[in-house]
N, CA and C atoms as a LAMMPS dump frame, in Angstrom:
ITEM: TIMESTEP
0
ITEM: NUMBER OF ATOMS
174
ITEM: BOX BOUNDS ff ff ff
-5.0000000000000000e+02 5.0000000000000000e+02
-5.0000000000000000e+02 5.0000000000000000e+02
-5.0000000000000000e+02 5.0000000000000000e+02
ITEM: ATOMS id mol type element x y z
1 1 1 N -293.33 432.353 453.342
2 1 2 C -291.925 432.733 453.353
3 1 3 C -291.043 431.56 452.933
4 2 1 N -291.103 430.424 453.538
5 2 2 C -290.385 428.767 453.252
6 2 3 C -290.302 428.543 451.457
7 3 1 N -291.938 429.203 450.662
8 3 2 C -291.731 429.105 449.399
9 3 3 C -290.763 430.054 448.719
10 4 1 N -290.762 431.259 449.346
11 4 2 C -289.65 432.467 448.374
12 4 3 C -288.045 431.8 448.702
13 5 1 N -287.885 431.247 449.741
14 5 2 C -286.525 430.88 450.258
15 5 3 C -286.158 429.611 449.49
16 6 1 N -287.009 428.924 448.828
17 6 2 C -286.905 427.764 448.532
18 6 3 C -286.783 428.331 446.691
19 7 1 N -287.604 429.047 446.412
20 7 2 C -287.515 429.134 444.765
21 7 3 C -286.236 430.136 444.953
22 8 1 N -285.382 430.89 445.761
23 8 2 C -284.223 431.585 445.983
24 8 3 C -283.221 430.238 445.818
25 9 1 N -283.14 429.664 446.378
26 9 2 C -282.037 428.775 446.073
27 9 3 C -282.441 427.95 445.079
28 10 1 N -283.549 427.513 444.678
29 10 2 C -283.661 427.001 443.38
30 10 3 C -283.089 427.905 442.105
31 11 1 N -283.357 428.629 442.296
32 11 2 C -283.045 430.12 441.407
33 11 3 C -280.884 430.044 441.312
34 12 1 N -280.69 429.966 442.616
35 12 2 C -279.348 430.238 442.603
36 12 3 C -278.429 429.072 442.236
37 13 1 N -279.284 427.901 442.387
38 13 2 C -278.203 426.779 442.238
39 13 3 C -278.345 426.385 440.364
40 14 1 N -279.617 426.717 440.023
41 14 2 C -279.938 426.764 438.704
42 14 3 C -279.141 428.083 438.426
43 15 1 N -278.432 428.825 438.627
44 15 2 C -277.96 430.215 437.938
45 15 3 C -276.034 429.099 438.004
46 16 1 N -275.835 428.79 439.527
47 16 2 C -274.97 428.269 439.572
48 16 3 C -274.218 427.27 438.523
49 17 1 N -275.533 426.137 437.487
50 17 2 C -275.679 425.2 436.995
51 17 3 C -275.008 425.857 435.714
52 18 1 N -275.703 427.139 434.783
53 18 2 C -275.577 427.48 433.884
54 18 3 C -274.237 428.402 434.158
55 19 1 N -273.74 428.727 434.778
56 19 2 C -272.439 429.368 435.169
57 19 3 C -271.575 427.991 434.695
58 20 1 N -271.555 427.085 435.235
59 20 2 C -270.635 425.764 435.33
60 20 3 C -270.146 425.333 433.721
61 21 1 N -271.645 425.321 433.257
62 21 2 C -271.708 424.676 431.887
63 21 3 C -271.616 425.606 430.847
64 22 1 N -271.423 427.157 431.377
65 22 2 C -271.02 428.321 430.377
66 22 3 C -272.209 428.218 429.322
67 23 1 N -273.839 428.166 430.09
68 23 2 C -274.796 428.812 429.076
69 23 3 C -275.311 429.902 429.495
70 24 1 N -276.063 430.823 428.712
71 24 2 C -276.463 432.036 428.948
72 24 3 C -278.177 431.798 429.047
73 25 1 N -278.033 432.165 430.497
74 25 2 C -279.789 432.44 431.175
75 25 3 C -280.612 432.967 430.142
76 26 1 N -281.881 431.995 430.271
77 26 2 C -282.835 432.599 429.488
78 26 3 C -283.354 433.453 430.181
79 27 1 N -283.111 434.128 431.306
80 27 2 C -283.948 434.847 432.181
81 27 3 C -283.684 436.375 431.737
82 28 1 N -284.856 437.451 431.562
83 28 2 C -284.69 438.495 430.937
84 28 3 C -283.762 439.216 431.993
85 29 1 N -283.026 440.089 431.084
86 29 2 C -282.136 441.34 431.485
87 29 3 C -282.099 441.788 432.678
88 30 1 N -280.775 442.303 433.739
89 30 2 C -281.06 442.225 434.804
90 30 3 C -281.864 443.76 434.978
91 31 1 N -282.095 444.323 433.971
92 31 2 C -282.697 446.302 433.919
93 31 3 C -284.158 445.428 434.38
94 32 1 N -284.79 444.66 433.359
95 32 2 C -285.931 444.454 433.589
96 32 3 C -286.721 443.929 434.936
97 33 1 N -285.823 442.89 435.135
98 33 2 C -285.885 442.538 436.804
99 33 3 C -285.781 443.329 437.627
100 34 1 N -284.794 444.403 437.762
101 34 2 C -285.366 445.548 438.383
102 34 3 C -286.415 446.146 438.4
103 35 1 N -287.029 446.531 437.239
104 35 2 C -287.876 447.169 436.74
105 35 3 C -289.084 446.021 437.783
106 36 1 N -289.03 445.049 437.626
107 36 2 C -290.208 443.842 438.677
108 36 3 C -290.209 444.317 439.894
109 37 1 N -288.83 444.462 440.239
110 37 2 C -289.148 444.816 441.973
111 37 3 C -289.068 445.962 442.152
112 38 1 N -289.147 447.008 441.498
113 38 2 C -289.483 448.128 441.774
114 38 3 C -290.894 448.349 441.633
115 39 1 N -292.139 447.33 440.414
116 39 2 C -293.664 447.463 440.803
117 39 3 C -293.925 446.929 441.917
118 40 1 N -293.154 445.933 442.252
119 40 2 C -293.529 445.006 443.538
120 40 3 C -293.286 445.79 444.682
121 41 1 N -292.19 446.858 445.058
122 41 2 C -292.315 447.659 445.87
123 41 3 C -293.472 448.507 445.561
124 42 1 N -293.644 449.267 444.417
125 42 2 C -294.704 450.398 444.556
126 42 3 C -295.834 449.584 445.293
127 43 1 N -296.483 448.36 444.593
128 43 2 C -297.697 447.668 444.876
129 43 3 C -297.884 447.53 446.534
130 44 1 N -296.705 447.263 447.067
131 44 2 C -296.64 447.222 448.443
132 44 3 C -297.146 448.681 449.257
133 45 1 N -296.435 449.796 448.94
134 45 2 C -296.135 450.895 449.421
135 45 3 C -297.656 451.555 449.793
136 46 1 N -298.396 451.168 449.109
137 46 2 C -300.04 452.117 449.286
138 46 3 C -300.548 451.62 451.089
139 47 1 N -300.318 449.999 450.542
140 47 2 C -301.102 449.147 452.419
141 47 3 C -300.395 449.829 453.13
142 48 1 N -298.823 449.97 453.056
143 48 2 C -297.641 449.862 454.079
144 48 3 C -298.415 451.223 454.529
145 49 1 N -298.28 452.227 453.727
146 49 2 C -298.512 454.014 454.191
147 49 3 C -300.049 453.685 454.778
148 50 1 N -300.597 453.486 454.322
149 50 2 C -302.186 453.433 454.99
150 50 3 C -301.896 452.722 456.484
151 51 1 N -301.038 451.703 456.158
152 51 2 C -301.057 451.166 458.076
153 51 3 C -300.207 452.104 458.561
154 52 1 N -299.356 452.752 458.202
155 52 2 C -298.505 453.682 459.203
156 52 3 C -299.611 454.729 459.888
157 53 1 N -300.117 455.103 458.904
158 53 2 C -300.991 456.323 459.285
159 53 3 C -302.532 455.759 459.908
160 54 1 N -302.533 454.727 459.977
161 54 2 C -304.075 453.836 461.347
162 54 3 C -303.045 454.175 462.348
163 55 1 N -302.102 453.97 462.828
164 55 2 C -300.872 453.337 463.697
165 55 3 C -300.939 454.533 464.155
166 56 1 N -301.03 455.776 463.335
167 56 2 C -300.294 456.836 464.017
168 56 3 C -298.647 456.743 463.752
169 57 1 N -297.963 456.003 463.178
170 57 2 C -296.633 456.096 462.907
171 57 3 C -296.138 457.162 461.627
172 58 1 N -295.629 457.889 462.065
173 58 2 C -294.885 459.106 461.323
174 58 3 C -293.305 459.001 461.228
């Protein structure tokens, strides 16, 4: 967790940096980045449902 929190503000103060100096992020489109965490949710979603249903949680 310490690493996602840490490349998050690396991420933001580097977004911050190129805001300042008025360059445009090489980082792809914000559609596509969505498009990331929406596999990253699906990829999640199979364990998550399989432990609900060991659990008995409905």
């Amino acid at each position: 967790m310490k690493a996602y929190l840490i490349s998050l503000a690396a991420g933001v103060l580097v977004g911050l940096l190129y805001s300042v100096m008025d360059v445009k992020s090489p980082a792809p489109p914000t559609v596509a980045l969505v498009g990331l965490l929406g596999m990253l949710g699906g990829e999640h979603m199979i364990p998550l449902v399989r432990t609900w249903l060991a659990l008995g949680i409905h």
